[in-house]
Residue frames as qw, qx, qy, qz and C-alpha x, y, z in Angstrom:
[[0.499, -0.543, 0.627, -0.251, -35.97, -11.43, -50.14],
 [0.867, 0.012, 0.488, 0.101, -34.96, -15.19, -50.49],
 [0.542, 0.121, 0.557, 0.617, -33.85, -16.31, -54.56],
 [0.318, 0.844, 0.396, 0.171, -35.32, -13.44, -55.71],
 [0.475, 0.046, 0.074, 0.875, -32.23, -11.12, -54.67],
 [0.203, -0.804, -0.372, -0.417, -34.84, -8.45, -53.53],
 [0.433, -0.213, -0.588, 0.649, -33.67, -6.34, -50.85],
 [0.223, -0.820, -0.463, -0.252, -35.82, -3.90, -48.76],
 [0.529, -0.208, -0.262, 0.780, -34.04, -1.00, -47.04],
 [0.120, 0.890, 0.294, 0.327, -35.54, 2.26, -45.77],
 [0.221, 0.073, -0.382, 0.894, -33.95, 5.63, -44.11],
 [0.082, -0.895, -0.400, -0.178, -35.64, 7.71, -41.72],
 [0.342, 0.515, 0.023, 0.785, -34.75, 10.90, -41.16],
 [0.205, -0.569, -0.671, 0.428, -34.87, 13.32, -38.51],
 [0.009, -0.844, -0.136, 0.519, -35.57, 17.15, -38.18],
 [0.495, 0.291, 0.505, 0.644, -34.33, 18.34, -41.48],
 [0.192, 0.719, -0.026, -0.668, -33.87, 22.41, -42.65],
 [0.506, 0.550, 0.544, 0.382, -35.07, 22.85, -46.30],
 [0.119, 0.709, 0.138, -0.681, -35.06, 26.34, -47.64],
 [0.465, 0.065, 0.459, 0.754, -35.30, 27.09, -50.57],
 [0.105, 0.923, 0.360, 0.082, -36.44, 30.21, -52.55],
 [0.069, 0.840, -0.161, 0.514, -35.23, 33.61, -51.77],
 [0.726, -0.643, 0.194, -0.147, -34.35, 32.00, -48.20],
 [0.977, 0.039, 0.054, 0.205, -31.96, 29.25, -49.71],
 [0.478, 0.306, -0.462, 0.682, -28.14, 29.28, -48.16],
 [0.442, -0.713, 0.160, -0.520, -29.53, 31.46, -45.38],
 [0.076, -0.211, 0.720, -0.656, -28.21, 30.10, -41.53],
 [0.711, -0.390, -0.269, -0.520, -31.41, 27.89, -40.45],
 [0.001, -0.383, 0.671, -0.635, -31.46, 27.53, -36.78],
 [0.599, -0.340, -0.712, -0.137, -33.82, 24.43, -35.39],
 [0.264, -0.257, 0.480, -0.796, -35.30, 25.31, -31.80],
 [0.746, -0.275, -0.322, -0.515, -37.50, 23.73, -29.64],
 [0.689, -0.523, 0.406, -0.295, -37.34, 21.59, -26.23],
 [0.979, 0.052, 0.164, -0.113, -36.72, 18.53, -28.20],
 [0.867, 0.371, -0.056, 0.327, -33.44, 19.77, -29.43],
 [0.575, -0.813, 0.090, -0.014, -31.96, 21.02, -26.25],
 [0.083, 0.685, -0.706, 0.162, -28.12, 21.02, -25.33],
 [0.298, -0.288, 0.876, -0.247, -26.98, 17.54, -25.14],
 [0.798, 0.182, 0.472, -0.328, -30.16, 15.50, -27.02],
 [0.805, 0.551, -0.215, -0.047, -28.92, 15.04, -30.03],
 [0.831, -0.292, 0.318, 0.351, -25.30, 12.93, -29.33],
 [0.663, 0.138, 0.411, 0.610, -23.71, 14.22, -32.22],
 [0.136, -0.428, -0.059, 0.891, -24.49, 17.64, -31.92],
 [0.419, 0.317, -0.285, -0.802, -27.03, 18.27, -35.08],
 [0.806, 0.287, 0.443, -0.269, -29.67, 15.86, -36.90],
 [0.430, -0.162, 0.581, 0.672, -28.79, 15.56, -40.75],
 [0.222, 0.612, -0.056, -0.757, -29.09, 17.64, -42.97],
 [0.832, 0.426, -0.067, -0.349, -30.43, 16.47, -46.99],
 [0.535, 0.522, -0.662, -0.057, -27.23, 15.92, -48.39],
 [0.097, -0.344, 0.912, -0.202, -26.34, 13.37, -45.48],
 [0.643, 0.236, 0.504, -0.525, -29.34, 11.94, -45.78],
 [0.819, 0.522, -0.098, -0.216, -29.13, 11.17, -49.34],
 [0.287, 0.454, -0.837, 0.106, -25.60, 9.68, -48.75],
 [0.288, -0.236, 0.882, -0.288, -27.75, 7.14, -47.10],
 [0.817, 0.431, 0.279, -0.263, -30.11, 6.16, -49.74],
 [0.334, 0.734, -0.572, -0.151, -26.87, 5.77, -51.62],
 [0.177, -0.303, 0.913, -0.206, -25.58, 3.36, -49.18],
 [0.548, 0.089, 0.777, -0.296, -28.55, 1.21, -49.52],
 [0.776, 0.499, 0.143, -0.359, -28.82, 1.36, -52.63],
 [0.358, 0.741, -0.559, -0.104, -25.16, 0.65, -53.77],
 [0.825, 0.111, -0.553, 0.044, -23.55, -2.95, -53.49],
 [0.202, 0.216, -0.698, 0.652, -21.61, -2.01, -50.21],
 [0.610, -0.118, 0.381, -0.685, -25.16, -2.50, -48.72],
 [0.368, 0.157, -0.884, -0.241, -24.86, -6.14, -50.53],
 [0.457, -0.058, -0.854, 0.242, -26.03, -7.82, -47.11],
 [0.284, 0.143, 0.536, -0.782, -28.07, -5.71, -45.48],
 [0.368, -0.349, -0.599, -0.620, -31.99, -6.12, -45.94],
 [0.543, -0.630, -0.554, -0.034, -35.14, -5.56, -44.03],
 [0.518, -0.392, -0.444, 0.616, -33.61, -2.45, -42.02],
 [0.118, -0.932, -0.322, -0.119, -34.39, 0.75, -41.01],
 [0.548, 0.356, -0.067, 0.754, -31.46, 3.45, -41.55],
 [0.092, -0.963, -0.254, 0.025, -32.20, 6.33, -39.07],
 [0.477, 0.305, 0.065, 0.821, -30.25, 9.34, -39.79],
 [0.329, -0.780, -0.406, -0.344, -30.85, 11.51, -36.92],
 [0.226, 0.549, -0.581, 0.558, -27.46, 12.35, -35.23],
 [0.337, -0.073, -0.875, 0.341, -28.29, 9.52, -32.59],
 [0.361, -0.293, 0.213, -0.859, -31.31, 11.73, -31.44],
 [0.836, -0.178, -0.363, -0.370, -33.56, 8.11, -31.12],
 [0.773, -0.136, -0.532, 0.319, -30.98, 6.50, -28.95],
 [0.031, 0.387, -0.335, 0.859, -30.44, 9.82, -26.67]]
């Protein structure tokens, strides 16, 4: 931060299907009360790859001006 041209920038993430193994590609279907019809605004959390397009973003110049912020990547499930 300040003259030092440091910048601090984190994602979280929500719910998130991994598979891999003998499982990986498979259809993974999240369940549970918390991800009811209608909580998530945007229909689904994100999934790795979108998730890592936001450690991109903060890590690439088009994030020039951000600092100090907290990226959630959670198909709007925190603001629901």
């Amino acid at each position: 931060m300040g003259n030092t041209s440091v910048r601090t920038a984190f994602t979280l993430d929500g719910k998130t299907a991994i598979v891999t193994g003998a499982g990986a590609g498979a259809n993974v279907e999240l369940k549970g009360p918390v991800l009811g019809p209608g909580r998530i605004p945007l229909g689904k959390m994100g999934d790795p790859e979108e998730i890592e397009m936001a450690v991109l973003f903060c890590a690439s110049p088009a994030s020039r001006v951000v600092a100090g912020q907290l990226l959630t990547v959670d198909g709007g499930f925190q603001v629901s």
